[in-house]
Each structure stands twice: as C-alpha cells, then as structure tokens.
N, C-alpha and C positions, 0 to 999 in steps of 0.2 A: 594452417589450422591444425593444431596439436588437440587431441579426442585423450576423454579417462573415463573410466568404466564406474559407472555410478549402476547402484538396484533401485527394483521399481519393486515398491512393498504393496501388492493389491490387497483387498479385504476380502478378508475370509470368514470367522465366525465372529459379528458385533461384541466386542467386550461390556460389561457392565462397568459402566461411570462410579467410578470413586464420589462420595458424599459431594454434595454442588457446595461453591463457594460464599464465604462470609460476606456481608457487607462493610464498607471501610470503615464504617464508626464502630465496628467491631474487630478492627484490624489484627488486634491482641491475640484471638484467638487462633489465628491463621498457624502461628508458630506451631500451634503443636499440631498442625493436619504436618509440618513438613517433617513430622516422626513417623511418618507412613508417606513419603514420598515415594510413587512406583514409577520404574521402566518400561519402556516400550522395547523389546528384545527383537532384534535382526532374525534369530532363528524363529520365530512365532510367527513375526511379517510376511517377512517372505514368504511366496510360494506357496500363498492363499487359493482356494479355489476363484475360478474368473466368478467375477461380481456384473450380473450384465444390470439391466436398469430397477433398481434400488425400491423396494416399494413404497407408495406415497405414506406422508403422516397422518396418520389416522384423529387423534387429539385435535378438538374443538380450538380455532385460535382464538387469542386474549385479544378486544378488541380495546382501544383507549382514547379518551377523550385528549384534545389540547391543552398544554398546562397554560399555556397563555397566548397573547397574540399582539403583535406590534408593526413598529414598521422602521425604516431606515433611521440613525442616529443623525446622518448628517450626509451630503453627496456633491458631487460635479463634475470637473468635466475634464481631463487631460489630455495633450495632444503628445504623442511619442514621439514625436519628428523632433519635438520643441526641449528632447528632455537633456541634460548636460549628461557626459558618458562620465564612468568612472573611469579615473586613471589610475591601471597597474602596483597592488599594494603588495612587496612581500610579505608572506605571512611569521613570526619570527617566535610566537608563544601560542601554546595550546588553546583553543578557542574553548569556552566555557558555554554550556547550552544556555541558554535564557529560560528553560523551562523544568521545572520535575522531571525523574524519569516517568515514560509513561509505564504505569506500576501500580496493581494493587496493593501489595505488599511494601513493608516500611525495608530503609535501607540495612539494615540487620537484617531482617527478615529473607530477603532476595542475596545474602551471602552465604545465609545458612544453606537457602534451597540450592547451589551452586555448589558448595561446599559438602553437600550429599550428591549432587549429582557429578560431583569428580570421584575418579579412581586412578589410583596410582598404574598406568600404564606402561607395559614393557620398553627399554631402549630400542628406538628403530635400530636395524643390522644395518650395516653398512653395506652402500651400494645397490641397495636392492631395486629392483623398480616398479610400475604401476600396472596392473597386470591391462590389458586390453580389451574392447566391446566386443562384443558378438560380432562376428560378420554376422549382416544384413542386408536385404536386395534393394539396391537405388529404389526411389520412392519420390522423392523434394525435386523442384526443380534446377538442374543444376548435375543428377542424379547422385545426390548425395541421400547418407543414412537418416541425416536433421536437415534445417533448413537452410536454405542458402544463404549465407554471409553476403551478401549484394556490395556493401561498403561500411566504412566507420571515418567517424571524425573525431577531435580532440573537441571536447567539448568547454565549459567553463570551469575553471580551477579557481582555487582560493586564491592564486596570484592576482587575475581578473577582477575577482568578486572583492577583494582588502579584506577577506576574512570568511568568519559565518563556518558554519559547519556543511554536507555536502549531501546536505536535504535535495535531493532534484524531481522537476516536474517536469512536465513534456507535453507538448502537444504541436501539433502539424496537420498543414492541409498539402496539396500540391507541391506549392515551390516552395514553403520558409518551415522552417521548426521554431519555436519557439521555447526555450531552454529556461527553467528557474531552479533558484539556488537561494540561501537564503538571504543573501545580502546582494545578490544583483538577477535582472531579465536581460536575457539575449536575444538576438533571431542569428538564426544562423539558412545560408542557401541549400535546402535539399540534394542539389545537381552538385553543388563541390566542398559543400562543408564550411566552403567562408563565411566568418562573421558581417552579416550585414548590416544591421543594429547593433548598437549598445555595445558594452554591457552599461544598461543602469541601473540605478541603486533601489527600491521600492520606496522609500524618502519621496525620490522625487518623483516615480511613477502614480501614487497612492497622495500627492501635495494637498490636492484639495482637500482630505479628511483627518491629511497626518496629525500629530502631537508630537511636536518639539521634545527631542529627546528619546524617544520611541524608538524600540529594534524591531527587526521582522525574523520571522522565521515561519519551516516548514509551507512550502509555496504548493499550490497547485495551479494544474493548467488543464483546457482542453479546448479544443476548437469543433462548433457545434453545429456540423455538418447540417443539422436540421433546419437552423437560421442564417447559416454564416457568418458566425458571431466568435471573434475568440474571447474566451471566459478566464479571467485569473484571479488568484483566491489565495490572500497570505493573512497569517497573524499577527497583529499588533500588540508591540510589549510592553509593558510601561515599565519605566528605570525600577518601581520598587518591585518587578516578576508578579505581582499580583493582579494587576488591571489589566484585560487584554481587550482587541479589538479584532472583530472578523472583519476584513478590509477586500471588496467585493468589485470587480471592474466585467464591462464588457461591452465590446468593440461596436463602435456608431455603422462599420462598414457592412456591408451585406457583400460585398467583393474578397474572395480571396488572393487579389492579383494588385493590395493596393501595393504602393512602394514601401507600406513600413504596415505592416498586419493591422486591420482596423484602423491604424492612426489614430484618429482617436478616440476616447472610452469614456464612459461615463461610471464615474466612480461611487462606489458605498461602501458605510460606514455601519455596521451594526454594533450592538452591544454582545455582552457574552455573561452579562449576571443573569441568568436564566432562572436564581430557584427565590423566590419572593423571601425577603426577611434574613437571608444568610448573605455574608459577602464570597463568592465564589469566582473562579475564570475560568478560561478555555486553553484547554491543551490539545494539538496532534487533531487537530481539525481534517475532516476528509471531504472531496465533494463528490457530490451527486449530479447528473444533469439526465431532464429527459423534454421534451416536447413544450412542456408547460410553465416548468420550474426546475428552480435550483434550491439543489437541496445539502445542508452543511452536517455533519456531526461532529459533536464535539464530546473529549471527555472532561468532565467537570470537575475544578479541585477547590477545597475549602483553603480560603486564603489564609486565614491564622496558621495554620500547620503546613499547607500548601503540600496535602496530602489527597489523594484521589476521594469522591464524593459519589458518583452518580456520572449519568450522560444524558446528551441532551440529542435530539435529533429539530434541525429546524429548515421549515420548509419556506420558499422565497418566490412568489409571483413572478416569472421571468417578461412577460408583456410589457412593463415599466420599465424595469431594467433596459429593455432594448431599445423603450421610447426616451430616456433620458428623466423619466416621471422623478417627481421630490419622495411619494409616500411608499414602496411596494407594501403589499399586503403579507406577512408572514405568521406564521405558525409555530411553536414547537412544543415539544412531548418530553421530559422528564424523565428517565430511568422505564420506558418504557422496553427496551432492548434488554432483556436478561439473559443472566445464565442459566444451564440448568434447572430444570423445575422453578424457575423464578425466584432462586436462591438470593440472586443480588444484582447490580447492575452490570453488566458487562463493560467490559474497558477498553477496547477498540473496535469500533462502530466503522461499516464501511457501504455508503449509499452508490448506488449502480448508476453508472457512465452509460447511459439508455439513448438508442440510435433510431427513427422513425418516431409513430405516435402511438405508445403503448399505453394500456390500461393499468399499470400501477409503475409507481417508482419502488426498488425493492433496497434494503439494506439488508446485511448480512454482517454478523457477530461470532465470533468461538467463546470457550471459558477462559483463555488465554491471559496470563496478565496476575492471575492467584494463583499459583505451585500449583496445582491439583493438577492430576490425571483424569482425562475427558475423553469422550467421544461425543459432544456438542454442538452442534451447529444453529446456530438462531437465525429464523428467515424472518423479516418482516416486511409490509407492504403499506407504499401510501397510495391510497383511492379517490377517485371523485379528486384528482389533482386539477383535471379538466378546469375543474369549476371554482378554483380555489380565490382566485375576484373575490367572490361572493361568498364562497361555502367553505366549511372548513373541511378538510378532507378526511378520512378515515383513517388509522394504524391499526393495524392488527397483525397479530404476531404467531411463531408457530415453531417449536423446538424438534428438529432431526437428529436422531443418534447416527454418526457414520459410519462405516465399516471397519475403523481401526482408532485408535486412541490417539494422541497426542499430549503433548505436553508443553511447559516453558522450555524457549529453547537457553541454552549457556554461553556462556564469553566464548567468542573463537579464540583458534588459535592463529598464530602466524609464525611464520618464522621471522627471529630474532628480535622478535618482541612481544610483551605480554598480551594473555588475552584482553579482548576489548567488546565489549555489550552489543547486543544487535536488536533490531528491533522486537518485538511483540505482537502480535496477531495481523490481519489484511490490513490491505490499505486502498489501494487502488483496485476497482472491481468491474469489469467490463459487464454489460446487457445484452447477448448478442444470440437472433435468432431462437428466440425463448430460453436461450441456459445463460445461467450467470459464471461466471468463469474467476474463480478464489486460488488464490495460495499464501502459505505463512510460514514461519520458520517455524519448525517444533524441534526440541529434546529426541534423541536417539540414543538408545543402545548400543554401543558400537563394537564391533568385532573386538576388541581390545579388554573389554568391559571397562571402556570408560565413554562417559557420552562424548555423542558429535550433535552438530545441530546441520539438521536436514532439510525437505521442501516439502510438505505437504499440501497437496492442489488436487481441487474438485471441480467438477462439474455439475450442474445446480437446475433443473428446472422448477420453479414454481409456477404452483397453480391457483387462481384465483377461483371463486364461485362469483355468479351472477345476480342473485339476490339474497341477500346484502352481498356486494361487491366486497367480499373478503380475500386473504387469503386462507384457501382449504387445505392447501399439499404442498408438499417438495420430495418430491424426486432426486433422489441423488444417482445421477446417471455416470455417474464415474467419480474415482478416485485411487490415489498411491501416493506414496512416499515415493522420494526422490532421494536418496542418500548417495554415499561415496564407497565405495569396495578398494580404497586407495590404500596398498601394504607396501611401507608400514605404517606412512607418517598418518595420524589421523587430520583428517580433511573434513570443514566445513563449509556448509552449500546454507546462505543463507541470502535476506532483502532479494527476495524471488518479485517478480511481476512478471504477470500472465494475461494472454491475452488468447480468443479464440477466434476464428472466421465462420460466415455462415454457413460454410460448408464442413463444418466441426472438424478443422484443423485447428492445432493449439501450438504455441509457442509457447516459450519458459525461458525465463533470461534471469541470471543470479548471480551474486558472489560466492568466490569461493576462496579458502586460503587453507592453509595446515601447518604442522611443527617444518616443513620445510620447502613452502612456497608463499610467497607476500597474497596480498587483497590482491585480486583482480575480478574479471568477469568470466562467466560461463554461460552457455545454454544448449537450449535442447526441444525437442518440439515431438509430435506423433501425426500422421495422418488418420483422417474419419476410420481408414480399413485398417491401421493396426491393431494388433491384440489390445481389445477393452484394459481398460485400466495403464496401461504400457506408455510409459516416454523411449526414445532412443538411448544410446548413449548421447554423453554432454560433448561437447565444442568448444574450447578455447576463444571466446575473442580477442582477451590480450592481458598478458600475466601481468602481476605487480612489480613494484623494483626497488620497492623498499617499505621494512614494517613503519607502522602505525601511532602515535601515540596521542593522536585526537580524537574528537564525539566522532562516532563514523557517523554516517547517516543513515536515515532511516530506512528509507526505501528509496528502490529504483524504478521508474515510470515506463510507461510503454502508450503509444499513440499508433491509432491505424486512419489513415489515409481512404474515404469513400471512393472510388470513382474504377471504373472498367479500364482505365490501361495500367493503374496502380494495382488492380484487384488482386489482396494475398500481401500487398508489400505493408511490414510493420515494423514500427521504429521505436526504438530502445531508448534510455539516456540510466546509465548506473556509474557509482563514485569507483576509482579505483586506487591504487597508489603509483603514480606515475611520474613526469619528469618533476615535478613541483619537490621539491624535497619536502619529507618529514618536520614542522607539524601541517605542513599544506597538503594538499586534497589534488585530484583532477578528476573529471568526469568523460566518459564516451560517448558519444551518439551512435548508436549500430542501426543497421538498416538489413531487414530480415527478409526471406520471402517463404510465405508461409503455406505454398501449394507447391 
C-alpha cells in the first residue's frame, strides 16, 4: 500500500458567489461571464478556521407542483439464469459516447473555460519526489492512518463488456456484487472475486422492453436492503442519439442467497420526453431509492441541437414494481432543481440511496456544469412519498451557501498522454443516519499556478418541518477539499464516490493520475473523532500502466453491505488503466473497512 500526501482545505470565511448561471436557451451569453473566470487558491483554502456544525438556512423553501404524471411505457419479465453470456470482445478503436457531454456550456465555450483555467507550469526537476503524510496514531481497524484495504478484485474491462465506455455501478448484499458497465452486468462472489454470472449484455437483460438497435449506457445499481430487492437502472439509446429510454428492472427474489441475485426481474420501460410540445431526452440519469419509491433524475437536452435544456426529477411507486404490476404510478417535476438564486436549471441532479423508512426522499444539486464560481449547494425534498398510490407527493427546495467555493473541474493530466475530461458535479449520494454524504470533482489552484482538479465532499443534514411536511434547513455539518501536495508533477484526484456509516465514519475512493503517473485509484477516509472537516492522507489501491485515449468514465460507485458481522465493510468498483491495453478500460472491486 504506497500513501501520498494530499491537503484537506476546511472552510473558513464563506466567499460571495459569483453572478448565478444562465439558462441554456441563452447559452450565448455564458462566453463572456468566462472573461471573469475566478480561482480557488491553495493559500486562501487552506488553514481555515475549524468550521464545526454549519448553521441551518434561514430562506423560506420554493415548494412545486408536478409537471405531469404517467405510468410505465411498456414491461415484463426476465429470468438471468436464462440469459446468453457475452463472449470476450477485444476492444481495437476508441469508443465514442452515445450521449452529449453532460454540459451547460457549448463546446467552444467549455475550451475557452479550460483554456483560461491552464497556466503554463514550471518543468518538473528531475528526480525529485513526493513529499510524505503526517504521522498520525492508528485509528482503522487494522491500525492503520485510513481504512483498511480488506481485498480487491479485477473487476469488468472493455475485453469482457466488447466495448462501451467504463461507466460503473455497484451494488452487493452478502455473498454476490453485482458489477455494471455500459455494455454488460456481472456478479461477481464476495469471498473470492470470481465471476459467478455473466457478463451479459443489457439487450438481453432489458429483452422484454428493448428496441432493436438500441445502445445502453451510464448503468446504475443497488440492492435494497429494505425489501430485498436488487434494483438496476440503464439508459436506452436510440441509433439517431435523440430518443432515449429509462429501462427499470427489479428482482422477484426477496432472498439474498438465491443462485443468481433475484433471478428473476420484472422489467420497465419509461419514457424520457418529460417537457410537453418540445422533442427532448434524457442524459446521465441518476437513481434514488428509499422505503416507498424509486426515484430517477434526469438531465434534459433539446434534440434539434442536442444541447442541454432543463432537468427533470421523476418519482416511481416502488409497490408494483416489486409486484410485477402493468401501470406504477409516477410523477415528475421540471426544472425544479436550480441554481443559485433560481438563476436556471441545474445540471447534475443527484437523488439519495435512502436506508430504513424515512420521511422524505432528498436530492442534492451544485452550480457545477456553467464555468462560474460558486459556493452553491441545492437541497430538495420529496414528501408525502408514503402516499404516492394515491397522492402526489410534495418538492420543495432550499439553496445553502458552503464554506468554500468550487468550480468546473479540467482535463487531467496523465502521463504520456493528453489530457482527457472527467466528469461534472455528484452522482451517487448515499442517506445515512440523517446526513447525506456528497462529493464532486472541482477546479483547484494549484501550487504551480496552474489548475489541478481536486475532491470536494460534504456532509449534509437536512431538516424537514411538520406542518406542511417541507423541507426547513440544511445544515452543513462538514466539508474540505481534498487536493494533492504532489512536487512536482501536478496530480489530479477526480470521479470521487463517497460513502458514510452510522457511526459517522466516511470513506472516499477516487482516481488519480499526473504529468507522471497513469489513471489509477486512491482513497482515503476519517473517523467520527477526527479533526472536523479532515480526511487522512490517501492510499494507493493500484496505480495505472498505461495512458488513456478513450471516454473515461464518469463515476466510480460504492455499495455498503447492512448486517452486524459485515458492519463498517464497504465496497468500491472504479475504472482504471490496467492489463486491457489502450483504447480498452479495466475496472476494480475494493472491499474497504470503514471502523
């Protein structure tokens, strides 16, 4: 386990937010906020006064009606056992995304902001090397400074999948993981890493809804402890990139010990034209789960230009779903999620992975995705989910300033090949213990003065009122930056997924690379009694071995395990660049222990 010294940038005095961002039918104007493109500086960060529990938002939330309400396109019934595996494809040309970037900005536009945010940095000296962490006192179990590495396995590559870019989703109960990518699903065995299932292709796991011709991408997963249900959630693409389909499965098993996870599922078919009288689809889909419902976001793009539009948040009766029913009942909301001051609509939407039976489902938003400089955070809440059968449930929304600013993050670097784009605000958002637990790549100042792109991750409680069931507050009970202190080569920490326990341990799992180390993985974690706001230093799970010149992917996933002899163990799955040569992909499964 090879360790590098990364800073922890707490918040000190809240910065004032740069003018909030444009809306996309006014994209035009964006160019010239990036004549006033500002940095977040390493000396200003750092070394902030400790920020203990954040005070709640005072400001009345924006409560919003449903912009419409439907039900499944079309559904049935798959068995896994029955599905034919893919056979081993090498990958031999660069995979091309099926989707826009997810982007407010037009592509000029997000060159320029990149193109301001470089600075000619000094030649690394030769030889030099990476200076070291702090000694610090065992703490993890294991008595290590982070958490304990328990195991890893090689997880799915582009060899496996014949392609696809190396989108991954995760989720696990006990014995099996369950691994997606965009062009295949796996299981893999807990205890030793071997492939139990598959890999199959989503074609034939998604059969009964497919369209002939159709790609998948951007997959999610989770297994819902609540029911015992595993839940999988990919996007359908139609050959012209305009038409897409939210494609919804979830397991008939109530057993997590069957021979093949759920076996089998009962599948659905939604639509994604959400805005009446314009032709639109669905990009970078994220899910939600809590007690009652599943819940999707999507961000919305105008097909003629197939330029970003709006976002849609939509809510899904989970009762049916699990009975195999023809109609579930759904909901969804329109551009309800904003930016700043309700400037415009926010561009990556990300609804909470919710465990027990809680009183709202919540998503969470930054301004991320428009050049601008922010301290933003967007909490919203769906209510009366209980009753959603019958009732339509409630949104209400509620904008937090954080203790330090962020920005778009920029291309990494890698050695021995160019930079290459990473993703754009949350993704995956765990509910845990009343805090929401977030992190995203942002823009850094770097010691060099030139940017790096770093880890920003917070800690979130929101507050709900009682009558009208709103939400009143959020509290931001923690937050920092996670950057690199790596002299000389400049080092980027980016596609972070974060996960907490109820006893407010936090883990942090990320890529990292620089002008002379390939993609690989890192992480890092803090116990409840660390110094507020403080990660460790980072951990080594396993470096790269060769640069890049495909989509990377966008995020890396994290799955935790309920039960008293797992309690604390959490499981990883992030892209790296491994045996698969260049333009192919490989993925890791790590296995964490997080007390």
């Amino acid at each position: 386990m090879t360790r590098s010294t990364h800073m922890n940038h707490t918040p000190a005095t809240a910065p004032t937010a740069t003018n909030p961002p444009w809306r996309r039918v006014a994209a035009s104007l964006v160019a010239l906020a990036l004549l006033s493109v500002f940095t977040l500086s390493l000396a200003s960060a750092a070394g902030g006064a400790k920020a203990g529990a954040s005070a709640t938002t005072a400001e009345p939330p924006k409560v919003y009606q449903p912009s419409g309400h439907g039900a499944a396109l079309a559904h049935g019934v798959v068995d896994m056992a029955k599905l034919p595996v893919l056979q081993p494809h090498t990958v031999t040309s660069v995979q091309k995304p099926v989707l826009p970037p997810l982007d407010a900005l037009t592509p000029a536009q997000r060159q320029a902001y990149n193109n301001k945010a470089r600075k000619a940095a000094p030649t690394p000296a030769p030889g030099a090397q990476p200076t070291q962490p702090a000694t610090t006192a065992p703490k993890f179990v294991g008595g290590g400074s982070v958490p304990l590495l328990v195991k890893q396995y090689e997880g799915l590559s582009s060899t496996q999948a014949g392609g696809g870019t190396g989108n991954v989703a995760l989720a696990t109960d006990l014995s099996y993981l369950m691994e997606g990518v965009d062009n295949a699903i796996a299981i893999f065995r807990t205890a030793t890493g071997a492939l139990a299932y598959g890999p199959y292709a989503p074609q034939s796991f998604f059969a009964p809804v497919y369209h002939a011709g159709d790609t998948f991408t951007n997959p999610q997963m989770y297994y819902d402890t609540m029911r015992d249900r595993w839940i999988v959630l990919y996007l359908e693409v139609a050959p012209s990139g305009v038409v897409t389909y939210l494609d919804l499965a979830v397991s008939q098993s109530n057993s997590p010990t069957q021979p093949t996870p759920g076996s089998q599922y009962n599948v659905y078919q939604f639509a994604t034209n959400f805005v009446v009288g314009i032709s639109t689809f669905c990009g970078y889909e994220t899910l939600g789960v809590d007690y009652y419902g599943i819940y999707i976001t999507c961000a919305n793009y105008l097909s003629s230009i197939k330029g970003f539009m709006g976002n849609t948040v939509l809510a899904i009766d989970k009762a049916p779903l699990l009975a195999g029913a023809a109609n579930p009942v759904t909901y969804w909301w329109n551009d309800a999620v904003k930016t700043a001051n309700d400037a415009g609509p926010a561009l990556a939407l990300s609804p909470a992975l919710e465990e027990g039976v809680q009183d709202g489902e919540f998503i969470v938003a930054t301004n991320e995705g428009w050049g601008d400089l922010s301290n933003n955070l967007t909490v919203c809440a769906l209510t009366n989910q209980r009753n959603i059968a019958t009732t339509q449930p409630t949104l209400s929304c509620l904008h937090r300033p954080l203790g330090m600013s962020y920005k778009d993050p920029i291309p990494a670097h890698q050695l021995g090949g160019s930079t290459f784009p990473v993703s754009i605000g949350t993704n995956q958002v765990y509910y845990k213990a009343g805090r929401l637990f977030l992190a995203w790549t942002t823009g850094l100042r770097g010691a060099f003065l030139e940017d790096q792109d770093a880890i920003y991750w917070a800690e979130v409680r929101p507050e709900l009122a009682s009558n009208p069931r709103t939400l009143s507050g959020v509290e931001v009970t923690q937050q920092s930056i996670v950057s690199s202190s790596l002299f000389p080569a400049l080092e980027d920490y980016y596609t972070p997924s974060v996960v907490g326990t109820d006893e407010d341990d936090i883990v942090l799992v990320f890529n990292r690379s620089s002008t002379s180390a390939y993609p690989g993985i890192a992480y890092t974690g803090r116990k409840a009694s660390d110094a507020h706001n403080a990660m460790a230093g980072n951990a080594t799970v396993i470096t790269g071995t060769h640069a890049t010149t495909t989509t990377w992917g966008k995020y890396s996933a994290c799955a935790i395990s309920l039960n008293s002899v797992t309690r604390g163990t959490i499981w990883y799955a992030a892209e790296y660049t491994g045996a698969t040569a260049d333009p192919g992909w490989n993925t890791r499964l790590i296995n964490l222990r997080a007390e």
